[in-house]
C-alpha positions as CSV (number, residue, x, y, z in Angstrom):
1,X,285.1,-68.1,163.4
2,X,287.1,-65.5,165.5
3,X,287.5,-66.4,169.3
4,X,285.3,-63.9,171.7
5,X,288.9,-63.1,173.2
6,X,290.6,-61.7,169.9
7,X,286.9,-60.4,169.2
8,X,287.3,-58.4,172.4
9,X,290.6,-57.1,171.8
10,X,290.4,-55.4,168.2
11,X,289.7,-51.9,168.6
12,X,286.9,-50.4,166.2
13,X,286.4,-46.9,164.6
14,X,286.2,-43.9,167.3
15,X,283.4,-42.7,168.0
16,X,283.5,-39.3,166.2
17,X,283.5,-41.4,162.3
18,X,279.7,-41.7,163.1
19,X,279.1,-38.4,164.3
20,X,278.0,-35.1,162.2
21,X,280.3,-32.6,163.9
22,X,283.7,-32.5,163.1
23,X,284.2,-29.3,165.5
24,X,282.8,-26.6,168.0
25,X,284.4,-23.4,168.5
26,X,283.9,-19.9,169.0
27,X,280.3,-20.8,169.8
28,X,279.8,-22.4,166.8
29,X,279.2,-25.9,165.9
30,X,281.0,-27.1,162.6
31,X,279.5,-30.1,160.7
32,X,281.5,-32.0,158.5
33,X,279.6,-30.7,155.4
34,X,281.0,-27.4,155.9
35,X,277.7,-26.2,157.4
36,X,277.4,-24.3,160.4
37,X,274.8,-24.7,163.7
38,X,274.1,-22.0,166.4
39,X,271.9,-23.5,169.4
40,X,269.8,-21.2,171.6
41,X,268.3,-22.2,174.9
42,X,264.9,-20.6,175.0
43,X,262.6,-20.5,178.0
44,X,259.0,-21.8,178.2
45,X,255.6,-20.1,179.4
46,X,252.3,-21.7,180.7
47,X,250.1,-20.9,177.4
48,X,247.2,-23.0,179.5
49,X,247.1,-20.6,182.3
50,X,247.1,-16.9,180.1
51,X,244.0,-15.6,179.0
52,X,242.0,-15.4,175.7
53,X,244.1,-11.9,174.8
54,X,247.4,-13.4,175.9
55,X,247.1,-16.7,174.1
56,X,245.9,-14.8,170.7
57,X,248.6,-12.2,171.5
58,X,251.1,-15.4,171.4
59,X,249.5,-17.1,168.6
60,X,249.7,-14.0,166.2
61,X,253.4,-13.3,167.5
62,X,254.4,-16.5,166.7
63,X,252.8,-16.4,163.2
64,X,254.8,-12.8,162.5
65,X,257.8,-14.5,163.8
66,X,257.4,-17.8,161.6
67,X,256.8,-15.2,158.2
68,X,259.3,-13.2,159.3
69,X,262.4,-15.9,158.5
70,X,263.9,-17.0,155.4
71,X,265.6,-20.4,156.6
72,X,265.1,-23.2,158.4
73,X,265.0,-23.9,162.0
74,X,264.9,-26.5,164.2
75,X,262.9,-26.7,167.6
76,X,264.3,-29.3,169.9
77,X,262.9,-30.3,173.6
78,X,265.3,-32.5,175.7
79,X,264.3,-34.3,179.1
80,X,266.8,-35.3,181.4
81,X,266.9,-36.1,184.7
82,X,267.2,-33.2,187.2
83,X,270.4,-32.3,188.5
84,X,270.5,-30.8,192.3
85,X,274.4,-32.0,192.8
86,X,275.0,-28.1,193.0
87,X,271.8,-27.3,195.3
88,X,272.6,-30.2,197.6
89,X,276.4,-29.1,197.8
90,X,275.6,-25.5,198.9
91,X,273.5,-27.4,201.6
92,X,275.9,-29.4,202.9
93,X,278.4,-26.0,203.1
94,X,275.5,-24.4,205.1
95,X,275.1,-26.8,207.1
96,X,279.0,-27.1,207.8
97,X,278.7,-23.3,208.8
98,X,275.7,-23.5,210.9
99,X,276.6,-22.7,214.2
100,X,273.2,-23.3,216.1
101,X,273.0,-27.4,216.1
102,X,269.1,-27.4,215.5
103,X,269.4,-25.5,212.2
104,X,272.2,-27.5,211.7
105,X,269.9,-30.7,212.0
106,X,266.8,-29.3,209.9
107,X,269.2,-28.6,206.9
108,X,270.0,-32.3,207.1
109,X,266.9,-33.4,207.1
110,X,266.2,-31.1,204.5
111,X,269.0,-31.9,202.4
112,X,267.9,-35.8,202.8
113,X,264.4,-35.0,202.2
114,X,264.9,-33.1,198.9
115,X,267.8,-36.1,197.5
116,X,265.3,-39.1,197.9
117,X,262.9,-37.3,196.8
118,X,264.4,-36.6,193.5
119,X,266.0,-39.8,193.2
120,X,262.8,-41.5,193.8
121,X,260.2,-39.8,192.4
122,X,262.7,-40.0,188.7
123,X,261.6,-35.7,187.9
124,X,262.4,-34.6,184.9
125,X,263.4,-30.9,183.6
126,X,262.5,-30.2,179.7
127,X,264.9,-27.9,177.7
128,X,264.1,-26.4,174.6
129,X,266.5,-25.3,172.2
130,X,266.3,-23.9,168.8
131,X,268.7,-24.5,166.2
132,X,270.0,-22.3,163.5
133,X,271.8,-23.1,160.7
134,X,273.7,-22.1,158.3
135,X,275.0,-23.7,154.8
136,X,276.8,-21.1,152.6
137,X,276.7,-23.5,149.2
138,X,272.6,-22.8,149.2
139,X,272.2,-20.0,151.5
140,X,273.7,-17.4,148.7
141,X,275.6,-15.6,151.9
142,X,279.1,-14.2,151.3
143,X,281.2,-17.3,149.9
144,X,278.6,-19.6,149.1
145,X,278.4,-18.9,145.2
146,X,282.7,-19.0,145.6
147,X,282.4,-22.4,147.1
148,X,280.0,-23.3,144.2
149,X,282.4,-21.9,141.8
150,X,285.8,-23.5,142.7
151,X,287.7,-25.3,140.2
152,X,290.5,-27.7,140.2
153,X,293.2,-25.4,140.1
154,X,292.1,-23.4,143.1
155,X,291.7,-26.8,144.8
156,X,295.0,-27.9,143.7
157,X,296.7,-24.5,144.8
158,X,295.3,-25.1,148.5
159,X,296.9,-28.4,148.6
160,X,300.2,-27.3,147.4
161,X,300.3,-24.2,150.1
162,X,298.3,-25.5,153.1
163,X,299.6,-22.8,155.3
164,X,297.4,-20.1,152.9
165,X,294.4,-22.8,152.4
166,X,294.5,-22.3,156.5
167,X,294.0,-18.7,156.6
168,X,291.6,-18.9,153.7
169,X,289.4,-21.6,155.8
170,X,289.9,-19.5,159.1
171,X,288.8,-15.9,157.0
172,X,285.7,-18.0,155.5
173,X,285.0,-19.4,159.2
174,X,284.6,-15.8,160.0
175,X,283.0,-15.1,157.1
176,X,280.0,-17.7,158.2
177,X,279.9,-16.6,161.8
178,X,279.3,-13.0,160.9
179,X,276.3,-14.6,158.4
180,X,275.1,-16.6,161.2
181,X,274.9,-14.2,164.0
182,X,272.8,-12.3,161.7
183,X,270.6,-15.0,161.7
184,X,270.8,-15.6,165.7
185,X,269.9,-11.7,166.4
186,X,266.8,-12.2,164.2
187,X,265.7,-15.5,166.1
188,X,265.9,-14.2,169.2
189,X,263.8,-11.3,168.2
190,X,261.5,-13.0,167.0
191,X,261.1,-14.7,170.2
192,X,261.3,-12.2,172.4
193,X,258.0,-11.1,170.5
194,X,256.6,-13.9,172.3
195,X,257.9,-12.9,175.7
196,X,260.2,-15.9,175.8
197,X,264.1,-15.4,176.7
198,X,266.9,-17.2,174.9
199,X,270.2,-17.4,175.2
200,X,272.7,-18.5,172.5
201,X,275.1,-21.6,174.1
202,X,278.9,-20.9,174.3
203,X,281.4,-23.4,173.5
204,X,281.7,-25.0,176.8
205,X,277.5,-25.6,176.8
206,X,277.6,-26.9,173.4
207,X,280.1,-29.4,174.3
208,X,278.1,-30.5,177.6
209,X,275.1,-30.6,175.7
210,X,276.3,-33.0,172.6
211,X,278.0,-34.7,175.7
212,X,274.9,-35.8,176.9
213,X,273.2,-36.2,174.3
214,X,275.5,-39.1,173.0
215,X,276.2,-40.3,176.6
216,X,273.0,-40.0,178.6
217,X,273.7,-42.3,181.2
218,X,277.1,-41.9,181.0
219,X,276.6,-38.2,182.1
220,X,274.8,-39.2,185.3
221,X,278.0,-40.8,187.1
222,X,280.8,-38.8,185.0
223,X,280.3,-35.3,184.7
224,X,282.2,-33.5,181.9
225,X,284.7,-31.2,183.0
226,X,285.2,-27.4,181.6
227,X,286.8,-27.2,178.8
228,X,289.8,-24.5,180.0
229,X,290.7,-28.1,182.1
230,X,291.1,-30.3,179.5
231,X,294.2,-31.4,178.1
232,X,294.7,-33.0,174.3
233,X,296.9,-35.5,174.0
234,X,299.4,-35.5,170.5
């Protein structure tokens, strides 16, 4: 039986062995399978409070834009906690530049009031993305039938001259991202149909969002930084 000390000590796998992504660039999120994911943040409407014509109006928009794709997506809602760290920060800047000391001592009480009662009453914002994806092996875009058709030699020939198996990959990257903005443009029409707003998540959102995700309550007392500050280490 192996003491909890030397238990303690061994290091195991990092974390990204269990995870799907293998990278996020360009606005693109890269799965290990080869397959690519854009993620859209779409906005919500009150369906309850429209009327008869506006809810049938949605309904039959929604329809159209359901028939009106050829892949798959994926609808995702998120809740989190809400985050006011930015609102209550301009507050406190105000109320450094107040002048007058009675303003000065309602945006404290303000900024007091609005912090407990978020903290106590737990709220909670929903997010909704949508996922699109892309897998050229299936998807019979530009390079998927070449990826099916690739024998040894051409595999073989990339491992002999990595430096040209680099710019293939990067070319067929591009390749894919052209294919799946395609399939972004037609998503968010297909929503705007519906009178809802979307927005498709650069890199540094993606990253934030998988970041909490994975870490929810590690997020809450460590934000992540931008990613222009971040330094990898060799």
């Amino acid at each position: 039986m192996q003491s909890t000390k030397l238990a303690g000590s061994k290091k195991g796998p990092p974390t990204q062995h269990f995870l799907d992504i293998a990278e996020i660039k360009e606005d693109t999120v890269i799965l290990k399978d080869g397959t690519l994911r854009a993620v859209l943040l779409v906005s919500s409407i009150n369906f309850a409070l429209k009327n008869m014509d506006e809810q049938n109006a949605i309904v039959q928009a929604y329809m159209g834009f359901l028939n009106s794709i050829e892949f798959p997506i994926q609808v995702v809602i998120q809740s989190r906690r809400m985050n006011i760290d930015d609102y209550l920060m301009r507050l406190k800047k105000a109320e450094k530049d107040q002048k007058n000391e009675l303003l000065r001592n309602q945006i404290v009480d303000y900024r007091e009031y609005i912090h407990q009662l978020v903290e106590l009453g737990e709220i909670m914002q929903k997010r909704f993305y949508v996922i699109v994806p892309l897998d050229p092996a299936t998807s019979g875009e530009a390079g998927g039938e070449g990826l099916k058709r690739r024998g040894f030699f051409a595999r073989a020939q990339e491992l002999l001259t990595p430096a040209a198996a680099i710019r293939l990959s990067e070319k067929r990257f591009k390749d894919k991202r052209e294919q799946l903005a395609l399939r972004v443009n037609s998503v968010l029409s297909g929503l705007s149909s519906m009178s809802l707003n979307a927005v498709m998540l650069d890199t540094q959102s993606l990253i934030e969002l998988y970041y909490t995700v994975y870490n929810p309550e590690l997020f809450e007392t460590q934000r992540l930084e931008d990613i222009n500050k971040l330094q990898l280490e060799g």
